[in-house]
C-alpha positions as CSV (number, residue, x, y, z in Angstrom):
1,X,-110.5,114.8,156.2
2,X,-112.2,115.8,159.3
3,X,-112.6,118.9,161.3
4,X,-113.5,119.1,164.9
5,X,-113.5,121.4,167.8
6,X,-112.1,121.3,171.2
7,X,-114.0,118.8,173.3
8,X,-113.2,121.0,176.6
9,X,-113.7,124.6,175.2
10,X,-116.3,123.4,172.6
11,X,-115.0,126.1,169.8
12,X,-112.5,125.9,167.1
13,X,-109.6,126.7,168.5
14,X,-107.3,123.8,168.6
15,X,-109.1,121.8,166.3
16,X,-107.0,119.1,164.4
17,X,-106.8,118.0,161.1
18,X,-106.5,114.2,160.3
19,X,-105.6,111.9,156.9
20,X,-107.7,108.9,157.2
21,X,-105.4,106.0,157.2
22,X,-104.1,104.3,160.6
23,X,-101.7,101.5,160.6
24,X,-101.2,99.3,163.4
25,X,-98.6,97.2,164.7
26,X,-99.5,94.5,167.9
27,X,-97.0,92.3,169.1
28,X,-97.6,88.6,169.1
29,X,-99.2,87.8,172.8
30,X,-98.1,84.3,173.7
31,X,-101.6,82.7,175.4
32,X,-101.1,79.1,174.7
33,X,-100.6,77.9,178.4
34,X,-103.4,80.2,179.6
35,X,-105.9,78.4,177.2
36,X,-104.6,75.2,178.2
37,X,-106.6,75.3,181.4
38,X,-104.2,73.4,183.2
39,X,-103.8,75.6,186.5
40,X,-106.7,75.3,188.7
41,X,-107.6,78.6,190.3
42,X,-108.3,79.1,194.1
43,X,-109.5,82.1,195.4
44,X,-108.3,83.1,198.9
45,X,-109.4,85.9,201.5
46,X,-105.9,86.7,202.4
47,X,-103.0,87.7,201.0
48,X,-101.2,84.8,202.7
49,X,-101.8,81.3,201.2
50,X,-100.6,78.2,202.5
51,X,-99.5,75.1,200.9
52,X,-99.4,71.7,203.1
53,X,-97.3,68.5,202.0
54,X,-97.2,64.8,203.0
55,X,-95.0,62.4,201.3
56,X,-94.4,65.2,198.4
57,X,-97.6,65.3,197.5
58,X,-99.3,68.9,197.3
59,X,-102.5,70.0,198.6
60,X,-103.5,74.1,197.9
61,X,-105.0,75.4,200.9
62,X,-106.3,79.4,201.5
63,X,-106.0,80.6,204.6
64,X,-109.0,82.1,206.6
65,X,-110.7,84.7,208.4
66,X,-111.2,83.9,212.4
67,X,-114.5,82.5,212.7
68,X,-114.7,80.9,209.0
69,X,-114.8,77.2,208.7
70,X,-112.0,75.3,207.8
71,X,-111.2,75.0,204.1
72,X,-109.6,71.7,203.7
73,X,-108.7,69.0,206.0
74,X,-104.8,68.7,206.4
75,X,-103.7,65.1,207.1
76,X,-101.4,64.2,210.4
77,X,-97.9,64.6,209.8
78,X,-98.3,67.3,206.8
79,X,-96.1,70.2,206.7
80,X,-97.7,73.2,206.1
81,X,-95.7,76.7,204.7
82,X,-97.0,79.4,203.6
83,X,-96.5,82.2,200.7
84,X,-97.7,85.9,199.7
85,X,-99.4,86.2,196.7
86,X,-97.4,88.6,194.5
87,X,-98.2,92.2,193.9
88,X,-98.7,92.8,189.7
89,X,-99.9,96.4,189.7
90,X,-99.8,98.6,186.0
91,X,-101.5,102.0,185.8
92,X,-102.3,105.2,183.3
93,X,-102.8,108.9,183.6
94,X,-105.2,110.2,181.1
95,X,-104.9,114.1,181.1
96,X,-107.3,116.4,179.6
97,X,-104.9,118.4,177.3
98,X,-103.9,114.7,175.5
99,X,-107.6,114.9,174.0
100,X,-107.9,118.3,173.6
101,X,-109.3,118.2,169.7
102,X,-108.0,114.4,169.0
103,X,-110.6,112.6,166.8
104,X,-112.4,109.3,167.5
105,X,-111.8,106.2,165.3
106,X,-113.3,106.0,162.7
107,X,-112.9,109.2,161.6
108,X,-115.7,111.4,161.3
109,X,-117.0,114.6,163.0
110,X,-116.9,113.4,166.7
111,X,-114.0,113.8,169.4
112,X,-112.8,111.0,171.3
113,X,-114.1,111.0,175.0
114,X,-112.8,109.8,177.9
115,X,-114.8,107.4,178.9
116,X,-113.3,105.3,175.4
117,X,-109.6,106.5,176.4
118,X,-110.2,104.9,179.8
119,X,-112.1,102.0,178.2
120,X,-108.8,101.6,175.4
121,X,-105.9,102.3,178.3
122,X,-107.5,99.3,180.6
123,X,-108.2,97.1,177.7
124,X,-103.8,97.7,177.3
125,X,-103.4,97.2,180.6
126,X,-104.9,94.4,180.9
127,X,-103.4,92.7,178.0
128,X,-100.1,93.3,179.7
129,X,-101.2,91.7,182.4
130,X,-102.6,88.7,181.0
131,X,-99.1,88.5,179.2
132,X,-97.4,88.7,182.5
133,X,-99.4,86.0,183.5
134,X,-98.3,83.7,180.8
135,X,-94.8,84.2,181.4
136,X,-95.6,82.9,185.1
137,X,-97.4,80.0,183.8
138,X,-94.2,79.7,181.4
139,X,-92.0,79.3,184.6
140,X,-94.1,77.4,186.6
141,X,-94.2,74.6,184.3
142,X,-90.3,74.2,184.3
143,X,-90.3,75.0,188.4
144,X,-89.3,77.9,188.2
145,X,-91.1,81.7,188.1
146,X,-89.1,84.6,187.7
147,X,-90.2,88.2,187.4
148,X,-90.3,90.7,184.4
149,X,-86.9,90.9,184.3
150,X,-86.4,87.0,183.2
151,X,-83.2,86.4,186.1
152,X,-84.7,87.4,189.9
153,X,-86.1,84.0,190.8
154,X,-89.4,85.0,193.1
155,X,-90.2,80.6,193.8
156,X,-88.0,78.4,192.8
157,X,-90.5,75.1,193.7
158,X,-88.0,72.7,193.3
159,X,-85.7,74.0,196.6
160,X,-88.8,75.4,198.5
161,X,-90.0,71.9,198.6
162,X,-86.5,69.9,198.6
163,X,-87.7,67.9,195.5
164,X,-84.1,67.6,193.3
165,X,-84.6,69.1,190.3
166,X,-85.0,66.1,187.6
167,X,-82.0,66.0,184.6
168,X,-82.1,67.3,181.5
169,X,-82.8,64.5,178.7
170,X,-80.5,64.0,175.6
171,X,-82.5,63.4,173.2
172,X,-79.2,62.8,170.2
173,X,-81.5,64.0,167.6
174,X,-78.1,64.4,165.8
175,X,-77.6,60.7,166.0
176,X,-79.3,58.8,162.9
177,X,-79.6,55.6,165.3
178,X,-80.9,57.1,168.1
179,X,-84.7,55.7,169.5
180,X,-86.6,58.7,170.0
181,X,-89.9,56.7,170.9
182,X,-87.8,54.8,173.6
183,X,-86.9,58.3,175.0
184,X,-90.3,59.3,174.6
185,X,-91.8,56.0,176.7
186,X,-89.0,56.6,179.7
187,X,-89.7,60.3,180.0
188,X,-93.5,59.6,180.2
189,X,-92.7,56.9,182.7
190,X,-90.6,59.0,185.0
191,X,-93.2,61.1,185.0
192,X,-95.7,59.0,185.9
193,X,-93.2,58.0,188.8
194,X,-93.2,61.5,190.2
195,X,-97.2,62.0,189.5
196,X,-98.1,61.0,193.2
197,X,-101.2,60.1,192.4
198,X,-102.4,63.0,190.1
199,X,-101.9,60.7,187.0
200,X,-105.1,59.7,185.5
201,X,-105.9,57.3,182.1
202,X,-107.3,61.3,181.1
203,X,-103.5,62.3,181.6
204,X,-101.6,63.2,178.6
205,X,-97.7,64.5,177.8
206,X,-97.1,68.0,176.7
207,X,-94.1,69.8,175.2
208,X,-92.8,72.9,174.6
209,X,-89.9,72.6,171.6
210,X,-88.1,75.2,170.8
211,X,-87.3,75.5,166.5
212,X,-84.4,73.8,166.2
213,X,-85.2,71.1,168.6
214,X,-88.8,70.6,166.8
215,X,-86.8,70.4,163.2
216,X,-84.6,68.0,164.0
217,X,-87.2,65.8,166.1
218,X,-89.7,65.8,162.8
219,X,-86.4,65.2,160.1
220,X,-85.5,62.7,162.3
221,X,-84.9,59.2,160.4
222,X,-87.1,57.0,162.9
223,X,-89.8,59.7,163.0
224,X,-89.7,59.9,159.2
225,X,-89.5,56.4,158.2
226,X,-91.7,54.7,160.7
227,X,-93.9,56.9,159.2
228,X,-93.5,55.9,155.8
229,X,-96.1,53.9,153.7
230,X,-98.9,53.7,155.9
231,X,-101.9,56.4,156.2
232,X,-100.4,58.8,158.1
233,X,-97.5,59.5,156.3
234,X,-98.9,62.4,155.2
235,X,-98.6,64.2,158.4
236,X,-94.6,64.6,158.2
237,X,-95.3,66.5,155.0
238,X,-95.6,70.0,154.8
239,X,-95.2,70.5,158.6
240,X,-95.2,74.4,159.4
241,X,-93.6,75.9,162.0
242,X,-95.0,76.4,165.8
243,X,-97.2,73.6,164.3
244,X,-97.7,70.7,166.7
245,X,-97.2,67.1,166.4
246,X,-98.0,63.8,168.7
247,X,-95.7,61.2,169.1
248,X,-95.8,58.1,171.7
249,X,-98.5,59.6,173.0
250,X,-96.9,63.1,173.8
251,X,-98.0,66.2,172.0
252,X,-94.5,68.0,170.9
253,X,-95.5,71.6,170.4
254,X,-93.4,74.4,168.3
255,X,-93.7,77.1,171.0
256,X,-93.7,80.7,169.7
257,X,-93.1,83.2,172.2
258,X,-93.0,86.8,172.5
259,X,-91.7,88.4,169.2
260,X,-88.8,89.8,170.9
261,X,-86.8,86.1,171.2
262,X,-86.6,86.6,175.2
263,X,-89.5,88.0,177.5
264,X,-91.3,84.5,176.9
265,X,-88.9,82.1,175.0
266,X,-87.4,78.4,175.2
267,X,-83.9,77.7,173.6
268,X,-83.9,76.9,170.0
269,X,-82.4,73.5,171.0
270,X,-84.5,72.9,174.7
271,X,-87.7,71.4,175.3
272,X,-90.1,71.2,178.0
273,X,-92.4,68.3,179.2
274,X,-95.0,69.0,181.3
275,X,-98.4,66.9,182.3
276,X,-101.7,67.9,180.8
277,X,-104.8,67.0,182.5
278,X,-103.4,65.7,185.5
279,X,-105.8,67.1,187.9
280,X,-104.2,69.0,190.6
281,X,-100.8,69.7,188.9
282,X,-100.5,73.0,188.5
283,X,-102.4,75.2,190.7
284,X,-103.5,79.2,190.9
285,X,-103.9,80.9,193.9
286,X,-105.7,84.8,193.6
287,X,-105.3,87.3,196.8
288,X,-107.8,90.4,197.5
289,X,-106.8,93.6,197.2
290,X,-106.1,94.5,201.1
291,X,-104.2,97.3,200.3
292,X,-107.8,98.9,199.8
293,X,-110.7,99.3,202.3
294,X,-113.2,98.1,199.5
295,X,-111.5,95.0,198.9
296,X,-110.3,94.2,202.8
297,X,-111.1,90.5,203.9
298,X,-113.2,89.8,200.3
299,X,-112.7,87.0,198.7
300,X,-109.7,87.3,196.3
301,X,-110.1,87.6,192.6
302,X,-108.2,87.5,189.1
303,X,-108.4,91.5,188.5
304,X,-108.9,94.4,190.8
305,X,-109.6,97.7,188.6
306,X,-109.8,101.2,189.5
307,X,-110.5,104.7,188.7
308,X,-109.2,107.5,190.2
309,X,-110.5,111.6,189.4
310,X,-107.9,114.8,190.2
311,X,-109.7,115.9,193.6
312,X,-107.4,119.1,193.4
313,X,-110.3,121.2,191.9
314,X,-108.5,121.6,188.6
315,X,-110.3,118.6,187.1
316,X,-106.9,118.0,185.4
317,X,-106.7,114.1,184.9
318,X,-108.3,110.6,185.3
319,X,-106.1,107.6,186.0
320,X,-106.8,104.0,185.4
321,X,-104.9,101.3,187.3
322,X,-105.3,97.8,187.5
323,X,-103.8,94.9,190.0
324,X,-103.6,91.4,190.6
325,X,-102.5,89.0,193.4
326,X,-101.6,85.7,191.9
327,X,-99.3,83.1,193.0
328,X,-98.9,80.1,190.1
329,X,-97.7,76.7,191.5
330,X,-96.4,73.4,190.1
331,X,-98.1,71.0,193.1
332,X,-95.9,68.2,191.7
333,X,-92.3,69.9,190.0
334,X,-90.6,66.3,189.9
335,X,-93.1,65.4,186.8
336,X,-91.4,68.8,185.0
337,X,-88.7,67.6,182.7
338,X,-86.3,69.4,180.4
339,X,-85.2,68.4,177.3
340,X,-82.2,69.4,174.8
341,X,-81.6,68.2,171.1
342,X,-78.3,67.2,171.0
């Protein structure tokens, strides 16, 4: 036990008593997208960033200040549209009174400052964020990126560019004689079709399964017995789940999402195929902060932080908020295919 005083009065009024044991419970955060590396990032000066097209292929292109030089040449006969960043913006107030006599971790005879609140708030903001982020990713690689509350569509990449939206493979896993690798080799070679010139020998097939999709793809009888008596046979034994496994060439991953089944989540029974390594694919663009003199005109970036004092006099409260301007784009959504078990 521990026994401290007030950090604002500095006596021993209002001093806390604490039991040293502190148990935690964290969420899963879903980051495998983000450590992909698949969407290249582009940093623009304005909030505005515009996207030109020629024979459906892509080209990510920031918009500039008068006077800059061009950033990219834009071929005759490209159409060029344009789109806002969104706004992603998360704050906290940290009042005084909260850490009036609340002790520091690990306990011992020291009060927690502000300075480590602030620190510990931004650190959660951020990681909301970052999760945010990942469930933007998680739309973009199926066309479509919807906001927070998983239904109001903010770019649907399919319509905005006029490209239909390819159909959903049947993938029979519940049929014994179906040919999975057959299905494998004409998925990969529509989307090579629809590539436009981003697919490279480096270019590899991902997936995103949900369980019961990636259950009945492993149990399945051509899986498991073409499998059989040869040196790899091992690796359809003991398979765990969100585990990953590669077949005709395309990397079939057990996605786990958020904990909760729905803020980042694919059907039980859907799948998702998306390129990895096809340079140019999937793209990142990052807007300044304009909405603040500081950051007017700069050069965007992933994270705009700040902290703000109570200029009343009372000296009542900091706050910490944090913002970003991103705007996460699939420069080729004809190559994004969905997939369903039976």
């Amino acid at each position: 036990m521990a026994l401290v005083s007030d950090i604002f009065n500095q006596n021993a009024w209002g001093a806390i008593e604490f039991q040293e044991e502190v148990v935690e419970r964290v969420d899963y955060q879903p980051q495998l997208l983000g450590s992909l590396n698949i969407f290249e990032p582009m940093y623009s000066r304005s909030r505005t960033i515009a996207v030109a097209s020629r024979d459906q292929t892509l080209t990510l292109i920031p918009t500039s200040a008068n006077g800059e030089p061009p950033a990219e040449y834009i071929p005759k006969g490209a159409q060029l549209r344009k789109w806002d960043a969104v706004r992603l913006a998360k704050g906290s107030t940290i009042f005084a009174i909260e850490l009036a006599g609340v002790l520091a971790l690990p306990f011992s005879d020291q009060t927690r400052e502000v300075s480590a609140e602030v620190t510990d708030r931004t650190a959660g903001i951020k990681a909301d964020m970052e999760l945010t982020w990942e469930h933007m990713r998680f739309g973009a690689i199926q066309g479509k990126v919807v906001d927070a509350d998983g239904t109001t569509v903010l770019f649907n990449w399919f319509t905005e560019w006029g490209i239909p939206e390819p159909d959903e493979v049947n993938f029979e896993l519940n049929v014994a004689t179906t040919d999975v690798r057959k299905k494998c080799r004409d998925l990969k070679r529509a989307m090579q079709k629809a590539a436009k010139g981003v697919w490279t020998p480096a270019t590899r097939v991902g997936c995103l399964a949900g369980d019961t999709f990636f259950d009945m793809l492993v149990n399945h009888p051509q899986i498991k017995e073409t499998k059989l008596g040869n040196e790899r046979s091992p690796l359809l034994e003991n398979i765990e789940g969100y585990s990953s496994i590669e077949i005709e060439g395309i990397t079939f991953i057990n996605y786990r999402g958020t904990d909760d089944g729905s803020s980042i989540a694919i059907g039980s029974e859907k799948s998702r195929f998306f390129p990895i390594g096809a340079r140019g694919a999937f793209k990142v663009g990052y807007a300044p902060a304009n909405e603040f003199k500081p950051f007017l005109n700069m050069r965007g970036q992933e994270f705009y932080g700040l902290l703000l004092e109570d200029k009343s006099g009372r000296d009542e409260w900091d706050r910490v908020e944090l913002y970003s301007y991103p705007l996460f784009m699939p420069t080729r959504p004809g190559m994004l295919i969905g997939g369903k078990a039976q």
